[in-house]
NUSE-314947 format. One line per field, with one value per atom (N, C-alpha, C, O): residue in one letter; x, y, z; residue number from 1. Coordinates in Angstrom, 1 decimal. Atoms other than C-alpha are relative to their C-alpha. Example, Ala and Ser with C-alpha at 12.3 -4.5 7.8 and 13.67 -1.06 7.14 Angstrom:
2
resn	c(a,a,a,a,s,s,s,s)
east	c(0.9,12.3,0.9,1.9,-0.9,13.7,-0.8,-0.3)
north	c(-1.2,-4.5,1.2,1.2,-1.1,-1.1,1.1,2.2)
up	c(0.0,7.8,0.0,0.7,0.0,7.1,0.8,0.9)
resi	c(1,1,1,1,2,2,2,2)
END
This chain:
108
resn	c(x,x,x,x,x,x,x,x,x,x,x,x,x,x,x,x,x,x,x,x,x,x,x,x,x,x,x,x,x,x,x,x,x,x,x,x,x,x,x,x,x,x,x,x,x,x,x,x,x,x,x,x,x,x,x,x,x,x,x,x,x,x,x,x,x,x,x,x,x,x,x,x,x,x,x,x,x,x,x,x,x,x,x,x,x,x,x,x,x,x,x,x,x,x,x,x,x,x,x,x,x,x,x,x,x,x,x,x,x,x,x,x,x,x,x,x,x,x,x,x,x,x,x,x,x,x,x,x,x,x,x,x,x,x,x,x,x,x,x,x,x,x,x,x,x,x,x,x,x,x,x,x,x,x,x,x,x,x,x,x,x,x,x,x,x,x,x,x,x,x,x,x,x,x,x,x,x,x,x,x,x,x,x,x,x,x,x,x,x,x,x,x,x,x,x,x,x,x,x,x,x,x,x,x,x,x,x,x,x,x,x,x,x,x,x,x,x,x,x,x,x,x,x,x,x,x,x,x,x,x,x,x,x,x,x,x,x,x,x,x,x,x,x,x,x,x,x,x,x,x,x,x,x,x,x,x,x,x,x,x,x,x,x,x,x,x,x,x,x,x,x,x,x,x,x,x,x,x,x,x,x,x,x,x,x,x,x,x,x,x,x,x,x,x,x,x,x,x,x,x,x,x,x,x,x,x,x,x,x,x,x,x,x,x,x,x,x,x,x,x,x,x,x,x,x,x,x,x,x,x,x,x,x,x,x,x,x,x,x,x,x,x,x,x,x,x,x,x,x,x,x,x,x,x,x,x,x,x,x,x,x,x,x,x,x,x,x,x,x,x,x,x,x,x,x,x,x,x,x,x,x,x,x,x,x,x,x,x,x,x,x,x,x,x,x,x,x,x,x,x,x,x,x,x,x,x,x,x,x,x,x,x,x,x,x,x,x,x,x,x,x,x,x,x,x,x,x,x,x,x,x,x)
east	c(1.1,85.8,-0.8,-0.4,1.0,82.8,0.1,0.3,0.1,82.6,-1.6,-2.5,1.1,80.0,-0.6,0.1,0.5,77.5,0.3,0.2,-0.6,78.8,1.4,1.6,-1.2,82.0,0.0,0.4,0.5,81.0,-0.2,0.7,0.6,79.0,1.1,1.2,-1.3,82.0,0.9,1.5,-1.1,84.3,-0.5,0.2,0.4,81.9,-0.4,-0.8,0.2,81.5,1.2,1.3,-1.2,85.2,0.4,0.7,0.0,85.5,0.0,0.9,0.7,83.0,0.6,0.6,-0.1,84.2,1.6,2.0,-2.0,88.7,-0.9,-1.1,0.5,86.7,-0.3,0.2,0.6,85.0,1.3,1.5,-1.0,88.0,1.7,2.7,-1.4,91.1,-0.3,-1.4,-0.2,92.1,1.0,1.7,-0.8,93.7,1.0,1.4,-0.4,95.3,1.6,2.4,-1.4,98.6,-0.6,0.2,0.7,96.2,-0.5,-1.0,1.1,94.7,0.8,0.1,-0.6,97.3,-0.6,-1.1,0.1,96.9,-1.8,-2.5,1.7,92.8,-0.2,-1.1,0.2,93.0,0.1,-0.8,-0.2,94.7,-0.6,-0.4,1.0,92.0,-1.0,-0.8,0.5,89.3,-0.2,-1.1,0.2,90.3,1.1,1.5,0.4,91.2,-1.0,-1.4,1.2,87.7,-0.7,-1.8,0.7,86.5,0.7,0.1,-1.1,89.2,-0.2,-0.8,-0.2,89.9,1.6,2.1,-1.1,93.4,-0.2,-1.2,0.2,94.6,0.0,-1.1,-0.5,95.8,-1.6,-1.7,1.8,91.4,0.0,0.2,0.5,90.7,1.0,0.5,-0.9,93.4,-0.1,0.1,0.4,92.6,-1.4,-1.8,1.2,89.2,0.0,-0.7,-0.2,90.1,0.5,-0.4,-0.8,92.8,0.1,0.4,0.1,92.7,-1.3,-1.0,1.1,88.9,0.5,0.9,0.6,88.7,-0.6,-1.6,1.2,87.1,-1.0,-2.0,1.3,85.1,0.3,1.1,-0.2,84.9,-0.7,-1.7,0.5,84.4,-1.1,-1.6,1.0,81.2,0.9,0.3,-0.7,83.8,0.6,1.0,-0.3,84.7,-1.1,-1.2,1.0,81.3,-1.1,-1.6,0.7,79.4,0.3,-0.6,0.1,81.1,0.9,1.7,-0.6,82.2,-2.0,-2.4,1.1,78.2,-0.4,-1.0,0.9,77.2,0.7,0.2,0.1,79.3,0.0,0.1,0.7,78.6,-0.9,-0.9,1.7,75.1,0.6,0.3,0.2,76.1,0.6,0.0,-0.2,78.0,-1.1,-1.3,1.2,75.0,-1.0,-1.7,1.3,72.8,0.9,0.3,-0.8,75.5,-0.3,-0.8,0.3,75.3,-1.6,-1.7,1.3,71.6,-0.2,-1.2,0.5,71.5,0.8,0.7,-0.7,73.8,-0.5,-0.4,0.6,72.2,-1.5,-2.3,1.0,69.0,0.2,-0.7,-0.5,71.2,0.2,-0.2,0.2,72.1,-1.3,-1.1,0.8,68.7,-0.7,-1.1,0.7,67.2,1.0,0.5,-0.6,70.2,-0.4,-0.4,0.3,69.3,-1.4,-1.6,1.0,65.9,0.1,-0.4,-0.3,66.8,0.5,0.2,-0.7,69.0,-1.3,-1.8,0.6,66.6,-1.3,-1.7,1.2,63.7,0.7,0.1,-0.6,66.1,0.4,-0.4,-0.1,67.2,-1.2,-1.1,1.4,63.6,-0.1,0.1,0.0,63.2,0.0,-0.9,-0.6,65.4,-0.1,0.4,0.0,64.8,-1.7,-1.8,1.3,60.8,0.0,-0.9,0.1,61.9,0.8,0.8,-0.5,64.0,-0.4,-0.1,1.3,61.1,-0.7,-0.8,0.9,58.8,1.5,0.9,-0.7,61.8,0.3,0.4,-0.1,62.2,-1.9,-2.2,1.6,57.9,0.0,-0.4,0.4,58.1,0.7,0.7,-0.6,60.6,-0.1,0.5)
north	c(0.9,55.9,0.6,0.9,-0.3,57.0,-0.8,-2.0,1.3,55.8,0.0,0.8,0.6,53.8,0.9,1.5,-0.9,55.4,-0.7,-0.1,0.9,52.3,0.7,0.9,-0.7,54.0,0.8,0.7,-1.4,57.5,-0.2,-0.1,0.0,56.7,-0.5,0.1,0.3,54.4,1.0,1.0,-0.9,57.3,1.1,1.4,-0.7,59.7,-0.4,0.3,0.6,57.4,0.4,1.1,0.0,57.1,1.5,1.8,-1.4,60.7,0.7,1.0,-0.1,61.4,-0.6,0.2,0.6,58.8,0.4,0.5,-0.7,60.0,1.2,1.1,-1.3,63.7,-0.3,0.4,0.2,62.3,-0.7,-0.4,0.5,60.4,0.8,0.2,-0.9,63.1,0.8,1.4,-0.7,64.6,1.5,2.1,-1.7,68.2,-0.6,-1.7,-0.6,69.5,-1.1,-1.1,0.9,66.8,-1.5,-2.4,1.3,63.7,-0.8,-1.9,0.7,62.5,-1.6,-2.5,1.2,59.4,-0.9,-2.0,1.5,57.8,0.4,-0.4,0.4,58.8,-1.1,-1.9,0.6,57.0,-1.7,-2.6,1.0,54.0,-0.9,-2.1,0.6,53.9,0.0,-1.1,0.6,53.8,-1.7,-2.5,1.3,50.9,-1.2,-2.2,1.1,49.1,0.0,-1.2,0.5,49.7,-0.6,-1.1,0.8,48.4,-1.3,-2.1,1.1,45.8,-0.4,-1.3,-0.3,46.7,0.7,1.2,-0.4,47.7,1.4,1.9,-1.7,51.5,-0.1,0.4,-0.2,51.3,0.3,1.0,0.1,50.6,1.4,2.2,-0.9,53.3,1.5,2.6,-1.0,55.5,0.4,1.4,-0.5,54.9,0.5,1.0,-0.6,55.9,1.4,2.2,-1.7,59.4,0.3,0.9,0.0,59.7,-0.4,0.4,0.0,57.8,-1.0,-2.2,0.9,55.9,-0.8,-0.3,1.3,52.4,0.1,0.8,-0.1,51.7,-1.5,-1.8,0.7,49.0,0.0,0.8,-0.1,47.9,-1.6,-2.3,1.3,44.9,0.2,1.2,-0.3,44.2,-0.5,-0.2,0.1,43.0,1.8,2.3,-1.6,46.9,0.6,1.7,-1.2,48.6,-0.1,0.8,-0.2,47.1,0.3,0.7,-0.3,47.6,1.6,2.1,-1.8,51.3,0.5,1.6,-0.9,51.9,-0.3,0.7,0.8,49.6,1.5,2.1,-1.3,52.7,1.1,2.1,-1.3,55.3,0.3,1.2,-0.1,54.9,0.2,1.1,0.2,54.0,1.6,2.3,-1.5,57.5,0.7,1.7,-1.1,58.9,0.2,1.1,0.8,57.4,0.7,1.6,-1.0,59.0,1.5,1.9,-1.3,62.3,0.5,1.5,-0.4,62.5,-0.4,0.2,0.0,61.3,0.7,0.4,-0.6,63.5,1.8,2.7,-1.3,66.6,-0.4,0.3,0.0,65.2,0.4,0.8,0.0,65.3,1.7,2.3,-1.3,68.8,0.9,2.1,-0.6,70.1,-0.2,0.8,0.0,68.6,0.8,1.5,-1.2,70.3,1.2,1.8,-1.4,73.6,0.2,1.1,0.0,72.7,0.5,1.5,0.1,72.3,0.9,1.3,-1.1,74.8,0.9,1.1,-1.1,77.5,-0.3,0.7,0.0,76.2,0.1,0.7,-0.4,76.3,1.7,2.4,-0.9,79.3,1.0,1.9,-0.9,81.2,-0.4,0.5,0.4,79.3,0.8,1.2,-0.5,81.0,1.7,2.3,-1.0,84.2,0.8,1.8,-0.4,84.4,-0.4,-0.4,0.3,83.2,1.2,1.4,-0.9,86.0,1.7,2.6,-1.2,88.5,0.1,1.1,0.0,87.1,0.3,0.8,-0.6,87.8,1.4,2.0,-1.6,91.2,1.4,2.5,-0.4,91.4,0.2,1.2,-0.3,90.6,0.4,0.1,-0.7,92.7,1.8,2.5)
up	c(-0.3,35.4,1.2,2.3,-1.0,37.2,1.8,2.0,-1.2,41.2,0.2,0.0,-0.2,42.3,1.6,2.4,-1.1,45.0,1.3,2.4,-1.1,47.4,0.5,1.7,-0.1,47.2,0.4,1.5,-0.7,48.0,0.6,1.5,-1.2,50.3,1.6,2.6,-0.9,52.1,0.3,1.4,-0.2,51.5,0.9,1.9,-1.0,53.2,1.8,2.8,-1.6,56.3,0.5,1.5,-0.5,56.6,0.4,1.5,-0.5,56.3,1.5,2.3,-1.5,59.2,1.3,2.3,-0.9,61.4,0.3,1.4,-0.4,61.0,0.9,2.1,-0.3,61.5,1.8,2.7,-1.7,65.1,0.6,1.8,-0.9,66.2,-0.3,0.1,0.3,65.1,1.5,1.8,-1.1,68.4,-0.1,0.8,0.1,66.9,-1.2,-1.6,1.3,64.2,-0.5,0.4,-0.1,62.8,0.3,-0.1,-0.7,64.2,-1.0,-0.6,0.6,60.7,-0.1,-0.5,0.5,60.5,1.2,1.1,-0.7,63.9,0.3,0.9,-0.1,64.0,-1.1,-0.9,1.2,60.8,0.6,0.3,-0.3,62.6,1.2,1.6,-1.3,65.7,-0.8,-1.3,1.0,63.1,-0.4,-0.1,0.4,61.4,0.9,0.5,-1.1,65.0,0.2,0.3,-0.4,65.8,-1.1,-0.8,1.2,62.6,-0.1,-0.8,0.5,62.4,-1.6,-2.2,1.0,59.5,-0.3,0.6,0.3,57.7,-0.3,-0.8,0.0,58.1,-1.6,-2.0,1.1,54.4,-0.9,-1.9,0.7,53.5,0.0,-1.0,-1.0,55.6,-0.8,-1.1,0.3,54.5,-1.8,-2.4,1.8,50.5,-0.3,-1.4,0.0,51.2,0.1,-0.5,-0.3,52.5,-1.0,-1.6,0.8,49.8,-1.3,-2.1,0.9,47.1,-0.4,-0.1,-0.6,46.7,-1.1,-2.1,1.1,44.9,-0.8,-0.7,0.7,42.2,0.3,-0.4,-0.8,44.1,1.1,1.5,-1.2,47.5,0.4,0.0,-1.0,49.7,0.2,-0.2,-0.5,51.5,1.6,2.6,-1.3,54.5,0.3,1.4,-0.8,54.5,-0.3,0.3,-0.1,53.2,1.4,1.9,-1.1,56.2,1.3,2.1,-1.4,59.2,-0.1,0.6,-0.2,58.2,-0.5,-0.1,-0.2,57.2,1.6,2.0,-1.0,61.0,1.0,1.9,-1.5,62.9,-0.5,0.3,0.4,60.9,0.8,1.7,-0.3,61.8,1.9,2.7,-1.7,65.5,0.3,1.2,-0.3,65.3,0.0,0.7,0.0,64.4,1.1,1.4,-1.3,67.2,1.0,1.6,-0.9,69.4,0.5,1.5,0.8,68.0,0.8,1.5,0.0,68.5,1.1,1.6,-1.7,72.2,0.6,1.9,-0.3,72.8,-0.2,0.7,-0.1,71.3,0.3,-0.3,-0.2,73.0,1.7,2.3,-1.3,76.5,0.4,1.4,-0.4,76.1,-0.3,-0.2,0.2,75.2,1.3,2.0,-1.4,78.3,1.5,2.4,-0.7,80.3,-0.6,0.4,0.3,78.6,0.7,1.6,-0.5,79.4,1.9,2.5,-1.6,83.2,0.5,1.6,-0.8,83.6,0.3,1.4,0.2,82.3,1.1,1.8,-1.1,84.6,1.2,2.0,-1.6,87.8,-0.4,0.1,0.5,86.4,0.2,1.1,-0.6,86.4,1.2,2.0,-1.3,89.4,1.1,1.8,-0.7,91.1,0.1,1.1,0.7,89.6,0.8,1.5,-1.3,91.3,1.4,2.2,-1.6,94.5,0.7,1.9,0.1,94.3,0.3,1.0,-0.1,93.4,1.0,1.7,-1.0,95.7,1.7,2.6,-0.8,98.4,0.5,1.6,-0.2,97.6,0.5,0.9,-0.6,97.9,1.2,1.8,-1.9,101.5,0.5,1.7,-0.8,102.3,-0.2,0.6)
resi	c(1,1,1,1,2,2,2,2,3,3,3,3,4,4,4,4,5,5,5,5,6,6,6,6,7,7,7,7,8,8,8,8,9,9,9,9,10,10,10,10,11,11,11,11,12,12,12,12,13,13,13,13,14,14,14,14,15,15,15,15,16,16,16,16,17,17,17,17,18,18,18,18,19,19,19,19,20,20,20,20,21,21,21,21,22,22,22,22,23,23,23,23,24,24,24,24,25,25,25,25,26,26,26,26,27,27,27,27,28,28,28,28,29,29,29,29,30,30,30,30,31,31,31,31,32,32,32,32,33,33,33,33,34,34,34,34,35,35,35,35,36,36,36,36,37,37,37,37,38,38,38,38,39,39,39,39,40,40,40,40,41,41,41,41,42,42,42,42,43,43,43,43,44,44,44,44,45,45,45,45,46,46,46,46,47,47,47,47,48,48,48,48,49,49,49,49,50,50,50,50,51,51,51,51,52,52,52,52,53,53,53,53,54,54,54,54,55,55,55,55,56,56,56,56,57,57,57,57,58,58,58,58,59,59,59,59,60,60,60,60,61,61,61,61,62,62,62,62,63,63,63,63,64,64,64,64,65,65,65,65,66,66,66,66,67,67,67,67,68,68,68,68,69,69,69,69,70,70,70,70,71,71,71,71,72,72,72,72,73,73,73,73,74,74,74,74,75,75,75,75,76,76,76,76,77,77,77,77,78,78,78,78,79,79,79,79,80,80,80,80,81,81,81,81,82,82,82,82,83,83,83,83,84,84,84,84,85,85,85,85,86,86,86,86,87,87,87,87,88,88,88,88,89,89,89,89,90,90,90,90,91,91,91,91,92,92,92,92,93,93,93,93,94,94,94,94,95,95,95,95,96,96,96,96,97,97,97,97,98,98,98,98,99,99,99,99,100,100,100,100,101,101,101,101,102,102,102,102,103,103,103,103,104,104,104,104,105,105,105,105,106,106,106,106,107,107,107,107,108,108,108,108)
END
């Protein structure tokens, strides 16, 4: 039986979200079981989604596994908005430092 794109799509949240909360290599059981405490949700959902998917699904587990998907994602992206403006920053203190330098070695 074919799965439904509700299902996929749940299974690739869950995926994503063990993947961000697994703390090293041996970790997938208990990231699995912080997961679905922060969803308050059962590991066993959570765990047949990685492993073995349903052929349907709640809307008490497809919404609050798409609500932090998304919030992972909003993470994600202020995060690589945080290091771009540090790159930013560096590199300007960086030259900065770099013609105050020049102009040092001018007047001497």
């Amino acid at each position: 039986m074919a799965e439904s794109r509700y299902v996929k799509a749940a299974a690739e949240w869950a995926r994503v979200l063990i993947h961000a909360e697994t703390r090293g290599a041996g970790d997938i059981g208990n990231a699995i079981k912080r997961v679905a405490a922060k969803l308050k949700l059962s590991p066993k959902t959570i765990w047949g989604l990685r492993y073995r998917k349903p052929k349907d699904l709640l809307c008490s587990v497809y919404f609050p596994l798409r609500d932090a998907f998304y919030e992972h994602q909003k993470k994600l992206a202020r995060r690589r908005d945080a290091v771009k403006a540090l790159k930013a920053l560096r590199e300007e203190h960086f030259l900065g430092g770099e013609a105050f330098v020049r102009h040092q070695r001018a007047e001497a």
